[in-house]
C-alpha positions in Angstrom: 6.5 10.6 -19.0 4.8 14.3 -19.7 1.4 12.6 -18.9 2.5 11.4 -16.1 3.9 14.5 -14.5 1.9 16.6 -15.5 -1.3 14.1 -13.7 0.9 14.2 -10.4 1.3 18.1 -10.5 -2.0 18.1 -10.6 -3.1 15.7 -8.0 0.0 17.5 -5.7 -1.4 20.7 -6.5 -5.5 20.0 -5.4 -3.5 18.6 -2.5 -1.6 21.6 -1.3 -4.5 23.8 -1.6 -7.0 21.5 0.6 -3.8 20.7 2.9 -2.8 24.4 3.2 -6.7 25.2 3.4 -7.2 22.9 6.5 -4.0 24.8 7.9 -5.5 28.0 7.8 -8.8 26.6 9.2 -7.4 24.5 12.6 -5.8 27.5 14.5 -9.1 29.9 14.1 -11.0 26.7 16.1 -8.2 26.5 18.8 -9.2 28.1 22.3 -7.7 31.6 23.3 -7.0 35.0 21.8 -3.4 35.5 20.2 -3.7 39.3 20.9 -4.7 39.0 24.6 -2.0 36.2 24.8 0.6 39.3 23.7 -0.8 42.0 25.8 -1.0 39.5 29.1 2.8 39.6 28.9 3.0 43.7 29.7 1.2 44.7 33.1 -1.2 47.8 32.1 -4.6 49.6 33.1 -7.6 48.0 31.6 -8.2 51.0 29.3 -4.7 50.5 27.8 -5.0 47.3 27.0 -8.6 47.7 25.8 -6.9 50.2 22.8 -3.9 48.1 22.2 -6.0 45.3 21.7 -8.3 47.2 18.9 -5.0 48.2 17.7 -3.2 45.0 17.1 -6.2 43.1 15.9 -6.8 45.7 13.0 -2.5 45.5 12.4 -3.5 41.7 12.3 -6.3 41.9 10.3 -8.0 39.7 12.7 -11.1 41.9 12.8 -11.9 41.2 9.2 -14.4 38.6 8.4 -13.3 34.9 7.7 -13.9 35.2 4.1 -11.6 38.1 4.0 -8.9 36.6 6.0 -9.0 33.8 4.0 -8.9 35.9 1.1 -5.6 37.8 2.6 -3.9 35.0 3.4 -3.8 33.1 0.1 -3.0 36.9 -1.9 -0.4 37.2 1.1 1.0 33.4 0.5 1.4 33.9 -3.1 4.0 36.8 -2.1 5.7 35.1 0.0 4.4 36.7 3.3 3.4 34.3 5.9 2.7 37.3 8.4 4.1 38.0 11.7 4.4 36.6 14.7 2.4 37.0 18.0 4.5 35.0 20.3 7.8 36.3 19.2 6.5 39.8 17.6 7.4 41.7 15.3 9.9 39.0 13.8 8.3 37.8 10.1 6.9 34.1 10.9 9.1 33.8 7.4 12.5 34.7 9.1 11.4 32.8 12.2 10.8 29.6 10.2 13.9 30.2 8.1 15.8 29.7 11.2 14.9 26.7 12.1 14.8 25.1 9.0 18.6 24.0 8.5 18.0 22.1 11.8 15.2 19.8 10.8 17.0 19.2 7.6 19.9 18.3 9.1 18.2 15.9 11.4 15.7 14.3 9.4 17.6 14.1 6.2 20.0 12.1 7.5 17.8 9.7 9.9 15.4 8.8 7.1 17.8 8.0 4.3 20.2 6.2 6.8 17.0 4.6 8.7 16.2 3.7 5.0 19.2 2.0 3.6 20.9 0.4 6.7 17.5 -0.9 7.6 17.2 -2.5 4.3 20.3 -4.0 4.4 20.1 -5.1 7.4 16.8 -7.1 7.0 18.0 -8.9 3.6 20.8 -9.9 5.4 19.0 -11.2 8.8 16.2 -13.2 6.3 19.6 -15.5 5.5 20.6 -15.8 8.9 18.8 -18.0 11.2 20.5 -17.5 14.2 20.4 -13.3 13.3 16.9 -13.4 12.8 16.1 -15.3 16.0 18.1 -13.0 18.3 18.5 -9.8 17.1 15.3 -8.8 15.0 12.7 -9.4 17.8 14.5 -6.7 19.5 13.5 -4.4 16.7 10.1 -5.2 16.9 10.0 -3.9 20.1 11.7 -0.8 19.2 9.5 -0.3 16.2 6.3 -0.5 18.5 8.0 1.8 20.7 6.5 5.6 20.3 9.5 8.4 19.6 8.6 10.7 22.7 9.3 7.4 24.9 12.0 6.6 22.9 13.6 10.2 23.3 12.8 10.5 27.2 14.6 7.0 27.6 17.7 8.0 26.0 18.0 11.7 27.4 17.7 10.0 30.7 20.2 6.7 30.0 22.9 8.9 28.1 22.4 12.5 29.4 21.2 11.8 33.1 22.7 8.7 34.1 26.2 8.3 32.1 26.3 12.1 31.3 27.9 11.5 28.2 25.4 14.1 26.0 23.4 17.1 26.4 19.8 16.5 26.6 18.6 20.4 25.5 19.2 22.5 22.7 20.8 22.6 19.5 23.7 23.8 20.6 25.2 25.2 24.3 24.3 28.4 25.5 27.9 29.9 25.7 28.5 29.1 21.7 27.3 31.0 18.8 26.8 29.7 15.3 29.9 29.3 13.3 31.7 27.2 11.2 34.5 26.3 13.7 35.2 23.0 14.7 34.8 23.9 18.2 31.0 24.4 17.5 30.7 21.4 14.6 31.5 19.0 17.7 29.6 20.6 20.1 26.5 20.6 18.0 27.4 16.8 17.0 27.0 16.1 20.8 23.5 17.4 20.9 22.4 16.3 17.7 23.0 12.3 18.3 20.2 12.0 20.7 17.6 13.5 18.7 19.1 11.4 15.7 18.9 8.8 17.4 15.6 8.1 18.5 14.4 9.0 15.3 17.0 6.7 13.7 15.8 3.4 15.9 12.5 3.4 15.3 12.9 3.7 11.8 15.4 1.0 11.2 13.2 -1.7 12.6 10.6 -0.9 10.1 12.7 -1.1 7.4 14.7 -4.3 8.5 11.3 -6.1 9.6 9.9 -4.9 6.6 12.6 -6.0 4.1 13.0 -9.5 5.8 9.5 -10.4 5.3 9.7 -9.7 1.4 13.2 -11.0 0.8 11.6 -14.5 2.3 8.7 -14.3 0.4 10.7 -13.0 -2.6 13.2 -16.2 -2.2 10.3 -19.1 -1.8 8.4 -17.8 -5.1 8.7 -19.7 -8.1 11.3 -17.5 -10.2 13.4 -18.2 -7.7 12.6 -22.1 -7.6 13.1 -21.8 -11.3 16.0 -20.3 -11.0 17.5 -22.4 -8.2 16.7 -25.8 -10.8 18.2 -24.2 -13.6 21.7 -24.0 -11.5 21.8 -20.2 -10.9 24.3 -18.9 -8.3 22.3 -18.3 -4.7 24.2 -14.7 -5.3 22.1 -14.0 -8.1 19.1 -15.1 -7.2 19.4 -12.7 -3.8 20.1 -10.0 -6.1 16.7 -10.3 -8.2 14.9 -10.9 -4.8 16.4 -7.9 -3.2 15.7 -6.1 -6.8 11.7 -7.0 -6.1 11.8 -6.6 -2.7 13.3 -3.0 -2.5 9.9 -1.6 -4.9 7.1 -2.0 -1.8 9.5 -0.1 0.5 10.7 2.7 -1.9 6.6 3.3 -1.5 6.6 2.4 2.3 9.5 5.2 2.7 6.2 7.5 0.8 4.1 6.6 2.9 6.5 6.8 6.2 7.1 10.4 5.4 4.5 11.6 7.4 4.5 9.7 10.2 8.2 10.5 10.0 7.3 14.0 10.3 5.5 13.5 13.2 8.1 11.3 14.9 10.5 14.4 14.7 8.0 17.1 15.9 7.8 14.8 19.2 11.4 14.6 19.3 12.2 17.8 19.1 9.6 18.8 21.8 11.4 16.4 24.0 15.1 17.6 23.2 13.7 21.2 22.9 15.5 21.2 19.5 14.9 24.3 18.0 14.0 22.6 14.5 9.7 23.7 13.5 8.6 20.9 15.7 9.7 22.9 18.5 8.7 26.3 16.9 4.9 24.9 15.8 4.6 23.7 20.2 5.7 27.7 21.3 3.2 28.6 18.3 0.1 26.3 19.5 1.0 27.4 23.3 0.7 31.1 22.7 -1.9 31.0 19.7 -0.2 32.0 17.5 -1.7 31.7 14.7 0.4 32.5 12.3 3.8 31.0 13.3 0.9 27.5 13.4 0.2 28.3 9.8 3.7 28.8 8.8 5.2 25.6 10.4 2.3 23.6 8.8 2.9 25.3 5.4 6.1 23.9 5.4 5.6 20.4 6.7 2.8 20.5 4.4 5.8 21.6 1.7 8.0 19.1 2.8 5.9 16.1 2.7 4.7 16.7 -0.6 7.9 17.5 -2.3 9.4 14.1 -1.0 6.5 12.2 -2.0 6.8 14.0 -5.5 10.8 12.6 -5.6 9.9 9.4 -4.5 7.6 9.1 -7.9 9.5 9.5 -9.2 12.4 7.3 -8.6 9.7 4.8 -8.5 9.2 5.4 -12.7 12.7 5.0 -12.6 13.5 1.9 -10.8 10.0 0.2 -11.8 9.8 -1.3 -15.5 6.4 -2.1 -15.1 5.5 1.7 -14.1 7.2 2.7 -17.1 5.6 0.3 -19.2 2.1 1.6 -17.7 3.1 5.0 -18.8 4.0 4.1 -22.7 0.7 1.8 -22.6 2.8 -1.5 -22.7 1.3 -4.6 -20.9 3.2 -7.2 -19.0 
């Protein structure tokens, strides 16, 4: 088990710094000028703005060479300072980030493990039911082909337009502050579901498509003929398919992170959810570097750290892993 960790910290690690290198190297190929993008905002003589733009590129650093900047940034990431920034100066891009954070957690957390479990469930149960799969499952494949912007725009303007029933903007309404009063709980509730939803949809297709296809094969192979002939309960059987079965999409849901990732940056551009999605669009509109850098760092952070979890629970739910590991063979 040591081994095996200590391989995956590794690989985790190498991966960080190229991620995190790539990061830092995308925004400085993006078109405009962060510091003119500030200064554009305040009307002032040309000589003015001349100085304050010598003066906020050396409070930047950006008039240093690459190399150095480079240099900066990784002594500056290893103590925890992301910089500060442009768009929404002089707030820390940390404290700006820290903000928003709650709010993708309590969006995504919930929409992948739910997406994950009911979607599972779901599928097992539908590869049993003719008349189940027939109906209701093709409509899933349609939802699972269906992108999460579309998705988003389709509900916002079915439930928030049309019917009326939620808001379509924001976290929260204007006329509330943060608090832990039920008043704002159920207000918040009412702007989350949307967002949830759309992310929650296109999930569970792909899980319940995906799990019906390997319960089916999972039932026709030969341990479960053998099985079936040696008079074992059809309850049983399911349960050692299911027990199969569940190992490819524990590594799916790896794989899925990502691309959820992406699913709730759309999302939240849509809803104008003020999670990092949201932040990293202001951030790429105003060039800001460093709020880009920051909202990548930790996507970057988030990704890995759930693939890292996900390995493992995969040691612990997969014999044959941990066999590998103590140099059994099957």
């Amino acid at each position: 088990m040591g081994k095996y960790l200590r391989r995956k910290i590794i690989i985790y690690l190498l991966t960080f710094f190229f991620a995190v290198t790539i990061d830092w190297i995308i925004p400085r190929f993006m078109p405009g000028d962060p510091i003119r993008t500030l200064l554009s905002r305040a009307a002032m003589r040309t000589e003015s703005m001349e100085l304050l733009y010598n003066y906020y590129n050396k409070v930047f650093s950006l008039d240093l060479p690459l190399w150095k900047q480079y240099l900066n940034f990784w002594g500056s990431l290893f103590r925890g300072d992301l910089g500060t920034s442009v768009y929404l100066f002089p707030s820390p891009v940390f404290d700006v980030i820290k903000k928003a954070v709650p709010y993708d957690i309590l969006l995504l957390v919930p929409a992948i493990l739910l997406s994950w479990i009911a979607g599972n469930k779901f599928g097992a149960f539908a590869a049993r039911k003719k008349k189940l799969d027939n109906t209701i499952l093709p409509i899933w494949y349609v939802l699972t082909a269906t992108p999460y912007m579309w998705l988003g725009i389709l509900l916002a303007w079915f439930f928030g337009v049309v019917l009326g029933i939620f808001p379509i903007s924001g976290a929260y309404s204007f006329s509330m502050r943060p608090s832990f009063s039920w008043e704002f709980i159920w207000d918040y509730l009412k702007h989350w579901i949307l967002p949830f939803g759309s992310l929650f949809i296109v999930q569970f297709g792909g899980w319940a498509i995906g799990m019906r296809n390997m319960i089916i094969y999972e039932l026709e192979s030969e341990y479960s003929r053998y099985m079936e002939a040696m008079g074992a309960p059809a309850k049983l059987i399911r349960k050692y398919a299911f027990r199969n079965a569940v190992l490819p999409q524990i590594t799916g849901l790896a794989l899925q992170l990502g691309v959820i990732v992406a699913g709730a940056l759309a999302t939240e551009v849509v809803f104008s959810y003020p999670g990092i999605g949201y932040l990293l669009l202001q951030g790429i509109l105003n060039g800001d570097y460093f709020l880009i850098q920051g909202c990548f760092l930790f996507i970057i952070l988030g990704v890995l750290l759930a693939n890292f979890f996900i390995d493992i629970i995969y040691v612990i739910v997969d014999p044959r892993v941990r066999r590998g590991m103590s140099g059994e063979t099957a």
